[in-house]
C-alpha positions, 0 to 999 in steps of 0.5 A: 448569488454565490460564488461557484468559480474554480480556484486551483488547488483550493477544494476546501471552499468548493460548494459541493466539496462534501459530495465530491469526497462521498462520491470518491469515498463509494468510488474507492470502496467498490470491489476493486478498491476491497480486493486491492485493500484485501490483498495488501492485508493478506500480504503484511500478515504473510510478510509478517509470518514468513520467518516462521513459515519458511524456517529463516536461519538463526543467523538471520536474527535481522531479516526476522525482524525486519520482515516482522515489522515491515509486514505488519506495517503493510498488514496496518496499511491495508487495514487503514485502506479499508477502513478509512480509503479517502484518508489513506490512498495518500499513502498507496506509494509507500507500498512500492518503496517498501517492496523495494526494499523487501526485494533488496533486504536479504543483501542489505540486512544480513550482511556478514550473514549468508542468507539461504535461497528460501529466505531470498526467493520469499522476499523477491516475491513478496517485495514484487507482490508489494510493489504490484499492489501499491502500483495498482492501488496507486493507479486505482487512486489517478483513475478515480481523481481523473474521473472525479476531475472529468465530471466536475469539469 
């Protein structure tokens, strides 16, 4: 006979570990999970552009850059979280410690700089809209776990 007893934290010999991950995986991919992962792109590459789109001053050099980068680290997030959603909602916390920071970056980058009103209203909204997605992303993840932990009980 074999042996189905649960061991705490160790998943990885469970006999029906791949329908679990399968059952998560559709979970994940159902159009909540697409429309978060869709807004979080769309984010990154707005991010991304924004410099651009808003006119940043050229004594803002850094905060040009830093939303560059940051944007398309959140546009390569959401991408991971649709390509491959069991791997990379690991990561969904990431998303609001980057908002943080995309809130607090025109006083922390451009120090010495003066940033101008629009440089500050587009990083408090696109860091708030950051850290709502990652919170939702995130809270989508417990919801499924919870659920997932429910059945298999």
């Amino acid at each position: 006979m074999a042996d189905v007893s649960h061991h705490p934290g160790d998943l990885s010999t469970h006999p029906d570990i791949s329908e679990m991950r399968n059952r998560y995986a559709r979970m994940m991919d159902g159009p909540q999970g697409v429309a978060v992962d869709g807004l979080v792109f769309l984010t990154g590459l707005y991010l991304a552009i924004s410099p651009y789109v808003v006119h940043f001053s050229a004594a803002s050099h850094e905060l040009t850059v830093v939303n560059l980068i940051m944007g398309l680290a959140i546009a390569a997030l959401g991408l991971g979280l649709t390509i491959a959603p069991a791997r990379m909602f690991g990561l969904t916390w990431s998303l609001t410690a980057m908002g943080v920071f995309l809130i607090i970056s025109p006083w922390v980058v451009t120090i010495g700089h003066t940033a101008t009103r629009g440089m500050i209203w587009n990083n408090l909204i696109i860091g708030g809209l950051t850290c709502l997605l990652g919170f939702t992303a995130a809270g989508m993840v417990m919801g499924t776990r919870r659920t997932l932990a429910r059945r298999n009980t």
